[in-house]
C-alpha positions as CSV (number, residue, x, y, z in Angstrom):
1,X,106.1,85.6,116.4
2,X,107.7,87.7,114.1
3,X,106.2,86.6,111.1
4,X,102.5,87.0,112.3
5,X,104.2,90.7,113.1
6,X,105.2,91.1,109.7
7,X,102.1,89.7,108.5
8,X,99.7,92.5,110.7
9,X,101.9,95.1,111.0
10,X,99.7,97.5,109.5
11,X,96.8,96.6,111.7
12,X,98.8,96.4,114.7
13,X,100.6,100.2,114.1
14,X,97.2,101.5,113.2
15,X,95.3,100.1,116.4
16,X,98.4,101.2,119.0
17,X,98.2,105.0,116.9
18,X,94.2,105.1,117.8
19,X,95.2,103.9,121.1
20,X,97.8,106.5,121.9
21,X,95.1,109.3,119.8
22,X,92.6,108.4,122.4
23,X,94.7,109.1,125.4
24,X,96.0,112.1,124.1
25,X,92.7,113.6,123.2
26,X,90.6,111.9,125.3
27,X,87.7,108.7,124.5
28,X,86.0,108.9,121.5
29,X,83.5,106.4,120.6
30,X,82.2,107.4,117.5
31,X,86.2,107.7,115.8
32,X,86.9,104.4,117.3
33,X,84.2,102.8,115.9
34,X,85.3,104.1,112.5
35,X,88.9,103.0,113.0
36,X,87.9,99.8,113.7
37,X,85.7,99.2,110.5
38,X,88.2,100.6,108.6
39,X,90.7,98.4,110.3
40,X,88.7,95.4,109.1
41,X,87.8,96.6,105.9
């Protein structure tokens, strides 16, 4: 478990960010959709 952390802890810190940035600012389609190519790029 902790290596598969280690392995995507970048993409796990920068999905739970855009998680917490949508709750705090409210739903946002269009910058989620961005995150999440960006996430995969």
């Amino acid at each position: 478990m902790k290596a598969i952390f280690i392995k995507y802890k970048k993409p796990i810190i920068i999905t739970l960010s855009v998680i917490v940035l949508q709750l705090w600012f409210g739903f946002d389609p269009k910058f989620s959709i961005i995150n999440i190519i960006w996430l995969f790029v």
